[in-house]
C-alpha positions in Angstrom: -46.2 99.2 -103.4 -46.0 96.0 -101.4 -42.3 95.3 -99.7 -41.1 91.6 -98.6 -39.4 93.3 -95.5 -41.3 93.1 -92.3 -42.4 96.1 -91.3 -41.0 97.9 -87.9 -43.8 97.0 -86.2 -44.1 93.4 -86.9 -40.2 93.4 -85.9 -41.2 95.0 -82.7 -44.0 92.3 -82.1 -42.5 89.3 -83.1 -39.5 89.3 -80.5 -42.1 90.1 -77.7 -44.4 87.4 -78.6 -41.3 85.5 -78.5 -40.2 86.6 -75.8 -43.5 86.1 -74.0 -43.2 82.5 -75.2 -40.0 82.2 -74.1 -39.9 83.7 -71.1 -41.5 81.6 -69.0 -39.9 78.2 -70.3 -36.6 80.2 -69.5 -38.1 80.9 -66.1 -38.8 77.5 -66.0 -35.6 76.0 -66.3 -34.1 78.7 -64.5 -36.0 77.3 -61.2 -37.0 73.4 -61.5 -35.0 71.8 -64.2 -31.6 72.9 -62.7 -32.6 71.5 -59.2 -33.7 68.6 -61.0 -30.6 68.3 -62.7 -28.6 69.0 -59.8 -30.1 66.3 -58.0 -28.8 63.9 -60.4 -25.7 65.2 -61.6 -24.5 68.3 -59.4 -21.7 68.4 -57.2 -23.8 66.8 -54.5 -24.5 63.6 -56.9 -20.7 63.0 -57.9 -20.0 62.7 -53.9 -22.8 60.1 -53.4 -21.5 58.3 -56.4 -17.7 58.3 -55.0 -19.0 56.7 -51.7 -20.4 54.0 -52.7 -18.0 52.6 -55.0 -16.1 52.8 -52.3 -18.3 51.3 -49.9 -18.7 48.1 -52.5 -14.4 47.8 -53.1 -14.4 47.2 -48.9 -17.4 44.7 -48.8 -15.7 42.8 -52.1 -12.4 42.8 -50.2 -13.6 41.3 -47.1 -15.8 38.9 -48.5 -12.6 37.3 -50.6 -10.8 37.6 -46.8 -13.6 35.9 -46.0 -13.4 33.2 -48.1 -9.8 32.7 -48.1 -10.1 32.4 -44.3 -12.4 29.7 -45.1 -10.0 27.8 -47.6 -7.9 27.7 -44.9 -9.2 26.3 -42.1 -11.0 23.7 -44.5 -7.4 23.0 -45.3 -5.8 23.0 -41.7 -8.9 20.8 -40.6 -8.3 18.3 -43.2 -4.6 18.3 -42.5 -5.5 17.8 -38.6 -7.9 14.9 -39.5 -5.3 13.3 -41.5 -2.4 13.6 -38.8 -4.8 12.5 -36.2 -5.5 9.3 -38.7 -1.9 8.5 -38.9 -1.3 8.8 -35.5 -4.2 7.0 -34.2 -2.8 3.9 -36.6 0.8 4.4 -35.1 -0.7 4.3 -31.2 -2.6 1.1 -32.6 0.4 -0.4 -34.5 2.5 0.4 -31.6 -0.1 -1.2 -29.1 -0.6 -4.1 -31.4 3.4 -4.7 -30.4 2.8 -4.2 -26.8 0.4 -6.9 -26.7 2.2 -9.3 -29.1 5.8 -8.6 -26.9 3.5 -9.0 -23.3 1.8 -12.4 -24.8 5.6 -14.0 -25.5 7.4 -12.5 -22.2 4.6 -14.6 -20.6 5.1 -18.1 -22.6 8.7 -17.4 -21.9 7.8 -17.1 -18.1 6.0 -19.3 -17.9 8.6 -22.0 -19.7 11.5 -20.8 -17.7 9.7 -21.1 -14.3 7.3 -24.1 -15.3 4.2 -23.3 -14.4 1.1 -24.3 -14.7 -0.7 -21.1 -15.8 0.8 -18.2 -17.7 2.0 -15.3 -16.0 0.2 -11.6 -16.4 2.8 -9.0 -18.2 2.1 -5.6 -18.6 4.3 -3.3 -20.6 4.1 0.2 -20.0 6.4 1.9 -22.0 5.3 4.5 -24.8 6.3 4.0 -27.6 7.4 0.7 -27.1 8.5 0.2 -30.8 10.7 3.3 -30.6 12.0 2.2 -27.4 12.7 -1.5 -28.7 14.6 0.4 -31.8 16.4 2.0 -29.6 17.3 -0.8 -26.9 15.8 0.8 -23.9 12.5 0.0 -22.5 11.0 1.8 -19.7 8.9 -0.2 -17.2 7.5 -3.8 -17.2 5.4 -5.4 -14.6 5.0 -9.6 -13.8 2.1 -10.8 -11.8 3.0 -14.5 -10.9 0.7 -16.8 -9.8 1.3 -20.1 -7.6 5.0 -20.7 -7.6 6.0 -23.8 -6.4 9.0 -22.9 -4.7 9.9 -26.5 -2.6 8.2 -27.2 0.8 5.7 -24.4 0.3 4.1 -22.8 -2.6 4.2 -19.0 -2.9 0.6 -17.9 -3.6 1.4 -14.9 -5.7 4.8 -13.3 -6.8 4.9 -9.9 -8.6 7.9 -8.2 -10.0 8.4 -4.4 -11.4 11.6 -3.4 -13.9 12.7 -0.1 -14.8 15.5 0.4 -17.2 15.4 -2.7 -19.3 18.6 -2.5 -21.4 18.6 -4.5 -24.8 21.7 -6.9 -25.5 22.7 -7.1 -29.4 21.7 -5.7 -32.2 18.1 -5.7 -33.9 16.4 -7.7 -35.1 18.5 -10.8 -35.7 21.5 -10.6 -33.3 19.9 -10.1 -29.8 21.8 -11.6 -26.7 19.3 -10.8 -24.0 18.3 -7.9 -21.8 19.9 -6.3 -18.6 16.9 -5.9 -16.0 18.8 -2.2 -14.3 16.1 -2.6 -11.4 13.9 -5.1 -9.7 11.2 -4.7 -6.9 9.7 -7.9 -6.3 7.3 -9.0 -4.2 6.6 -12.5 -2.5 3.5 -13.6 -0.6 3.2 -17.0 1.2 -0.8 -17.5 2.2 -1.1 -19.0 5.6 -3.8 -21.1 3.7 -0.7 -22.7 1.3 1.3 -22.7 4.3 -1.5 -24.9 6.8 -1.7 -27.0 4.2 1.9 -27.9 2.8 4.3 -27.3 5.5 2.5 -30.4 7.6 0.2 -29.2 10.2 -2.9 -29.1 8.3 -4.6 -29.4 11.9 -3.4 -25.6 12.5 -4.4 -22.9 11.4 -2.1 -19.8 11.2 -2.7 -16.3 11.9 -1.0 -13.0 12.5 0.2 -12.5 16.1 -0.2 -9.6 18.1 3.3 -8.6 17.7 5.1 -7.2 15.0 6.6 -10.0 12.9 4.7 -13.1 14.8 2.6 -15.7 14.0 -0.3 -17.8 16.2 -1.2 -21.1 15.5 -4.5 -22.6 16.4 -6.3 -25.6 15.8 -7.9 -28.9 17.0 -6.1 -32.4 17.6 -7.0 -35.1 18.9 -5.2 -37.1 21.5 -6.4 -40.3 23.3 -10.4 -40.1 23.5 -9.9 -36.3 23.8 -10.3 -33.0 21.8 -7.3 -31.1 22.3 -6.8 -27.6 21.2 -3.1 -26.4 19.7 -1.9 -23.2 20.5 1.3 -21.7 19.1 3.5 -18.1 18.8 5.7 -18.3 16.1 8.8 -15.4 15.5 9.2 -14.8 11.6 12.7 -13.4 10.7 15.0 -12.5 7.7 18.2 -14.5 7.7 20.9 -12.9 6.5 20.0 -10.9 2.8 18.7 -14.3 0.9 16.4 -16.5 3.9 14.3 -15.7 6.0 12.4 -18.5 8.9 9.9 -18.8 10.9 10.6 -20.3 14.5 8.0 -21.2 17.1 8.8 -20.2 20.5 6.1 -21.4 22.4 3.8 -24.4 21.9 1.2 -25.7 24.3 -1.9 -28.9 24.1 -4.7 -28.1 25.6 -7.7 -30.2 27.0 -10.0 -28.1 28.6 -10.7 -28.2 32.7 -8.6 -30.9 32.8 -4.1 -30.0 31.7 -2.1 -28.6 29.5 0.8 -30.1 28.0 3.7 -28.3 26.5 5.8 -30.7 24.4 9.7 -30.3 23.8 12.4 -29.3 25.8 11.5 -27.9 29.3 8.1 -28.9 28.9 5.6 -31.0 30.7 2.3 -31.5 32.2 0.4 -29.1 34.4 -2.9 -30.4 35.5 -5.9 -27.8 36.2 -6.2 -27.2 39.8 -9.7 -28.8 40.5 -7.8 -32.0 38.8 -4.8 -31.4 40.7 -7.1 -31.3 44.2 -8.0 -34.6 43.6 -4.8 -36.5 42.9 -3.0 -38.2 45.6 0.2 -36.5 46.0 1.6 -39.0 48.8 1.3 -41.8 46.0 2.5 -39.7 43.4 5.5 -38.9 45.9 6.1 -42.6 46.8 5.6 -43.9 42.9 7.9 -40.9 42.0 10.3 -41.2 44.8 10.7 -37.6 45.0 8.3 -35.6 46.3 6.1 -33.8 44.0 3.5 -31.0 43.8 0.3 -31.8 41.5 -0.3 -28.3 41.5 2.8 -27.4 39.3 4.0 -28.7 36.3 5.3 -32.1 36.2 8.0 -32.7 33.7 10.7 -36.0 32.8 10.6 -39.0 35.5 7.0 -37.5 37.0 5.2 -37.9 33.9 6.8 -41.3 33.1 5.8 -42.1 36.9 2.1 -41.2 35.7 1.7 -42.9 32.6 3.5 -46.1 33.8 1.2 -45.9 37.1 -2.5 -45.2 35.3 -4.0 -46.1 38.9 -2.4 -42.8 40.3 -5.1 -40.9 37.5 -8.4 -42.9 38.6 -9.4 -39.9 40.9 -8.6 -37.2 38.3 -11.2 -39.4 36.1 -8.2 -38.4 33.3 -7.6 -41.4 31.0 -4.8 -43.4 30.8 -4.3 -43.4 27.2 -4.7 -39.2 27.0 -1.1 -39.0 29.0 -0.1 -41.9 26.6 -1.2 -39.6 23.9 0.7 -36.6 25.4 3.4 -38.6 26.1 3.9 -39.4 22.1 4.3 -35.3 21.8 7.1 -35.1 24.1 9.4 -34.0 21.4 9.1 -31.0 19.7 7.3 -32.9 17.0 4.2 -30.1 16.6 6.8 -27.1 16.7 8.7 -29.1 14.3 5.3 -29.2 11.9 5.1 -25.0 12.0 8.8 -24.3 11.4 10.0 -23.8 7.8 13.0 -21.6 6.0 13.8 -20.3 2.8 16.6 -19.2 1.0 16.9 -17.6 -2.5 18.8 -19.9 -5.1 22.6 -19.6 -5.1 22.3 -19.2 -8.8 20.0 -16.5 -8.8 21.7 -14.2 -11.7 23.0 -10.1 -10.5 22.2 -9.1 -7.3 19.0 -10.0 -5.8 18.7 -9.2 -2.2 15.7 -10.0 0.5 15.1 -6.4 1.7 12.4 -7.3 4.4 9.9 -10.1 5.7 6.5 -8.9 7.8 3.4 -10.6 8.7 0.1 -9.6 7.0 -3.5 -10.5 7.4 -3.0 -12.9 4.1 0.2 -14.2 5.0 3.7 -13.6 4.9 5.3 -11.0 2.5 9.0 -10.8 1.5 10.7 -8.0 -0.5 13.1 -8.5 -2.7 15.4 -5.9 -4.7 18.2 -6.2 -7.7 19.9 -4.9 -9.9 21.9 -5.5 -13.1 20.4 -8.9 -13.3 20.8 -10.3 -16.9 18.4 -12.4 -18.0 18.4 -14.5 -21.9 
């Protein structure tokens, strides 16, 4: 009789073919698939995940830093660039009022002092506008040209102020200015000075010693070349003059006299000349008695030129004592004197500090202070 129940045996079989078919595949994943799993999603595979998230949060974070540092100094350039705009406009503006204020201080110079050329100004005060608005302006230079200034002209005068206080109130109700102090400068060119104080024959130089002045030139006397020499003392006079006095003055005709004109002056002949002169008819002529070998001054020179026979042996001509004669007062020393004096209306107090003798010419100081000017 046939039964639907499996028998014992087949029960027996089945499970071990099963179990022969499933062994392995369970051996299987027992060995590779969990490695292979636990490569990917094992303990060991969380941790690597972990790290790099973490790894791309700090790279994210410092590239934004990054960037943001960037804004920023794109920002702080641009603000640079525009402050150093502004400011290089304000340095312009301001400089653009230097030179308008320098270009009117010289028309007004030039007005006040008529001259024929405008002066040089130079403001250096920074920032001038700021300074104006406030009343106070620091320095300001003059460089004068060609002053006439009388019997001479003064070649070249400049002036330095510090502290120029502003009178009034900007812009409509200014009063003038207060110059606090003022360094000037003076120079007198011997060239100016041979030229206008009338001895254009001489020419000046700087003596040997301090504060003098030599004078040499050519001049001629009778049928004669003579040769001017002259030592002239410069000195200040008082704290407003100064003057130049010459001190010694002598005409020269070479190997034959020389003459020195003025007071206590005379003629002293050369001592071959003098050999040859008859001193008994000098003597008589004279009627004193005389020596030709020193200098003859007053009646013995008249004697001479009103007795031209007494020169024949000299071989010195007549009209060359005649010449000298026209000398005898201090007409040449007269020519190289001069004096100055500062104007009595001069506004504060401007002082002459010191007077010396230069290789150009003659140079005065001058100082003041609280002088008002406008």
């Amino acid at each position: 009789m046939l039964s639907n129940e499996p028998s014992a045996d087949s029960k027996a079989r089945v499970p071990a073919s099963r179990a022969a078919q499933d062994g392995p595949a369970s051996d299987n994943q027992g060995t590779d698939e969990p490695s292979a799993q636990g490569n990917t999603v094992g303990p060991d595979s969380g941790t690597g995940t972990g790290r790099a998230t973490a790894s791309d949060t700090a790279v994210t974070e410092h590239s934004r830093a990054a960037r943001k540092s960037r804004r920023i100094g794109r920002r702080t350039a641009k603000v640079v660039v525009v402050l150093a705009v502004v400011l290089a406009f304000l340095a312009l503006g301001d400089r653009w009022a230097v030179l308008y204020a320098e270009n009117l201080a010289a028309q007004q110079v030039q007005k006040a002092l008529k001259l024929r050329a405008e002066p040089e100004v130079h403001i250096d005060s920074f920032p001038f506008i700021g300074q104006v608005l406030a009343g106070n302006v620091d320095h300001v230079e003059v460089n004068v040209p060609d002053v006439d200034a009388g019997p001479v002209s003064v070649a070249q005068v400049k002036g330095a102020v510090d502290d120029i206080r502003i009178v009034g109130s900007l812009p409509s109700s200014v009063k003038g200015a207060v110059l606090s102090r003022v360094r000037g400068d003076i120079l007198l060119d011997f060239k100016d000075l041979n030229r206008e104080v009338g001895a254009s024959q001489i020419h000046l130089m700087p003596g040997p010693e301090k504060n003098t002045v030599l004078a040499g030139g050519d001049l001629p006397v009778g049928d004669k070349q003579a040769q001017i020499r002259g030592r002239a003392q410069l000195q200040r006079t008082g704290d407003r003059g100064l003057r130049m006095t010459v001190q010694d003055t002598r005409v020269v005709v070479p190997g034959l006299l020389t003459y020195v004109p003025g007071k206590g002056g005379g003629l002293q002949l050369t001592t071959p000349v003098a050999d040859k002169l008859d001193e008994g008819e000098l003597q008589q002529a004279a009627g004193k008695r005389v020596l030709p070998q020193r200098m003859m001054k007053g009646r013995v020179l008249d004697t001479l030129v009103d007795h031209p026979s007494l020169l024949k042996p000299t071989g010195i001509d007549p009209s060359l004592i005649q010449g000298l004669r026209k000398l005898r007062e201090p007409k040449v020393a007269q020519e190289m004197e001069f004096s100055g004096q500062l104007p009595d209306n001069v506004p504060g107090d401007i002082r002459l500090r010191d007077v010396s003798v230069t290789k150009s010419g003659i140079r005065a100081q001058l100082t003041g202070k609280d002088v008002p000017v406008g």
